[in-house]
C-alpha positions as CSV (number, residue, x, y, z in Angstrom):
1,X,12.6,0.0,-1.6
2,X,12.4,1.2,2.1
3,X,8.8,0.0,3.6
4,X,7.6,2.1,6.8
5,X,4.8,0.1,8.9
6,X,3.0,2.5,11.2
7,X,0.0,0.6,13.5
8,X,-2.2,3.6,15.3
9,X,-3.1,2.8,18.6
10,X,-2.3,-1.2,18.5
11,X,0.4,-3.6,18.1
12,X,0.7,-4.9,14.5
13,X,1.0,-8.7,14.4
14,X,4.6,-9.9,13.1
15,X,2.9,-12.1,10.8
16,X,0.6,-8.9,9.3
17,X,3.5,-7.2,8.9
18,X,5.4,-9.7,6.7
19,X,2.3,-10.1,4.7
20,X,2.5,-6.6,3.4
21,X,6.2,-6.9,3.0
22,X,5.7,-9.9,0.8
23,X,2.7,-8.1,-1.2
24,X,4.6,-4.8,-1.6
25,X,7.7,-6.8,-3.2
26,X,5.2,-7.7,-5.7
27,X,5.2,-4.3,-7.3
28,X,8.8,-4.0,-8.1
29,X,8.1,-6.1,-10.9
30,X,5.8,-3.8,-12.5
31,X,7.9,-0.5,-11.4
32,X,11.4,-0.9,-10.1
33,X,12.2,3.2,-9.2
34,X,10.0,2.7,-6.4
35,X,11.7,5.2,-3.3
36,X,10.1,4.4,-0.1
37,X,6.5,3.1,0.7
38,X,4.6,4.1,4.0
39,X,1.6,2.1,5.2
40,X,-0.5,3.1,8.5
41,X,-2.8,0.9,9.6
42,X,-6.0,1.9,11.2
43,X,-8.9,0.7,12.7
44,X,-12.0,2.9,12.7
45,X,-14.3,3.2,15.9
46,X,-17.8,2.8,13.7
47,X,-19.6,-0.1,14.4
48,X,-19.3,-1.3,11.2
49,X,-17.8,-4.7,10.4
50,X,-15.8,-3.5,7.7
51,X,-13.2,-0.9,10.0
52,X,-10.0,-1.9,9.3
53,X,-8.3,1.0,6.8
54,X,-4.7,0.4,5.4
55,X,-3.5,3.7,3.7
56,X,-0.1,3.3,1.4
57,X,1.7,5.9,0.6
58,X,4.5,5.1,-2.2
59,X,6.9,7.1,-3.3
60,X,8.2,7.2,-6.5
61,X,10.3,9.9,-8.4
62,X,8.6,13.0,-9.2
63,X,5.1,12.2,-7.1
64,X,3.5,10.0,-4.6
65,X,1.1,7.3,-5.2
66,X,-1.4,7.2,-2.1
67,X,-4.3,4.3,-1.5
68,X,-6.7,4.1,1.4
69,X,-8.7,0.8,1.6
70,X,-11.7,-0.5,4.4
71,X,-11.8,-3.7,4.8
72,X,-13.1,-6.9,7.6
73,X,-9.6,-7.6,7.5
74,X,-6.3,-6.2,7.4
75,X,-5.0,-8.9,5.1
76,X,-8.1,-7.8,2.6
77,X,-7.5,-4.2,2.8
78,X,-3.6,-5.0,2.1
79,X,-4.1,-7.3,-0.7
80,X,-6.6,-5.3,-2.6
81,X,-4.6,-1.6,-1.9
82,X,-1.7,-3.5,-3.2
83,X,-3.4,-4.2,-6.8
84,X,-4.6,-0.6,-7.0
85,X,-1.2,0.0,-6.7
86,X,-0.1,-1.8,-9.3
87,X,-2.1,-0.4,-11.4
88,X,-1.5,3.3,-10.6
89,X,2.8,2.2,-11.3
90,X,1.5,1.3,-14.8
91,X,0.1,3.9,-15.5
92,X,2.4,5.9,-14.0
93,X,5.3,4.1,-15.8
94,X,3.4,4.4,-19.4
95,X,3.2,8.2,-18.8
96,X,6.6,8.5,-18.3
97,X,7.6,6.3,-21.4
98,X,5.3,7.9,-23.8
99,X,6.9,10.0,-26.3
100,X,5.4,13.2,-26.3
């Protein structure tokens, strides 16, 4: 699976990056078909505490699984996008497999 970081308008730490590497490997277990993944990484101008956004995009064959989370952190956003997506594989993965 190719992963495509994208950081708008600020360097991305080295260390944030390989976090989402390491929690994206993760969902080969559940789904192994997996073609590319994007993830852009925002950080929203509200004066809110909770403005960083991590939008994945994952593509898999025959659609595209998209998650935006907002979160204090980066990390946060990540980890919790990264379970949603794990969840939308399975489901995505049991329609496929269902006899119809």
């Amino acid at each position: 699976m190719t992963v495509n970081i994208q950081s708008v308008n600020f360097k991305a730490d080295g260390k944030l990056i390989t976090f989402i590497k390491e929690r994206l490997a993760k969902t080969t277990q559940f789904y192994d078909r997996t073609i590319s993944t994007a993830v852009y990484l925002k950080v929203d101008n509200n004066h809110n505490r909770e403005n960083k956004i991590v939008e994945m995009r994952m593509s898999v064959p025959g659609s595209d699984i998209v998650v935006t989370k907002e979160r204090k952190s980066f990390e946060e956003a990540a980890d919790i996008a990264v379970n949603v997506l794990i969840r939308q594989l399975k489901k995505h993965k049991e329609k496929i497999l269902k006899p119809q």
